[in-house]
N, C-alpha and C positions, 0 to 999 in steps of 0.2 A: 547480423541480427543479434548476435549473443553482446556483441561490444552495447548496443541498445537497453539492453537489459541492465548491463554494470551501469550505465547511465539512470536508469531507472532506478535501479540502488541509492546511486550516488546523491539522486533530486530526494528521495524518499528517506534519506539517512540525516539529509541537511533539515528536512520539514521535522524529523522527529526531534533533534537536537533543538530547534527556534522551538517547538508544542514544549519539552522539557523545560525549556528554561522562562515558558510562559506558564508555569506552574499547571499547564493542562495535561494531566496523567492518562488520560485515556487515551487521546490521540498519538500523544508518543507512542506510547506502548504497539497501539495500532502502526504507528509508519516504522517502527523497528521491525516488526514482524513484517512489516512488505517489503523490508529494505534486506531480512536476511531471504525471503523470497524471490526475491528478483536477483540480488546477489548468488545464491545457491543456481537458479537459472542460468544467470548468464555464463556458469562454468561450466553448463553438464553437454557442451558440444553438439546440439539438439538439431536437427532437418529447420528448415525456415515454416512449414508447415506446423511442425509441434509447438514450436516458438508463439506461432500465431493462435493454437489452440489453448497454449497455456496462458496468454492474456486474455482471452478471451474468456477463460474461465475466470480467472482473475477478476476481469468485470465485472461476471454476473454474481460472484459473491461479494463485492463488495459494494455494488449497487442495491442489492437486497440487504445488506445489513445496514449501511447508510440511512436504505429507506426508512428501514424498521426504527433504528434509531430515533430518526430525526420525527416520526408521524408516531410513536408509541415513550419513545423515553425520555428525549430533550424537552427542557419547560422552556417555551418561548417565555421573554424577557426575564429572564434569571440573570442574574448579574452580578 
């Protein structure tokens, strides 16, 4: 489960790099911060059960902030 996580890093390191270099600062910034997240995870030798609580967490905050985002602060067709 931890090798899952450096995987999860590794997709999240690559999205932030392509967000950077598509001049979108917020979103990088955001997939750094999950990338050293998931990274810092995948080393700490965690039960398969913690592992699953800490995505899980994972979700619900960035489902909620997403939400919030996208229904409070992104301007549909801004361009």
């Amino acid at each position: 489960m931890d090798r899952m996580f450096r995987v999860c890093g590794f997709w999240t390191g690559i999205f932030a790099v392509f967000f950077y270099l598509g001049d979108l600062l917020e979103p990088s910034l955001i997939s750094f911060g999950s990338t050293a997240f998931f990274v810092f995870l995948g080393y700490l030798k965690l039960s398969e059960r913690m592992y699953v609580y800490a995505f899980a967490a994972y979700l619900t905050v960035f489902f909620a902030g997403f939400t919030y985002y996208t229904t409070f602060v992104m301007v549909p067709g801004s361009g």
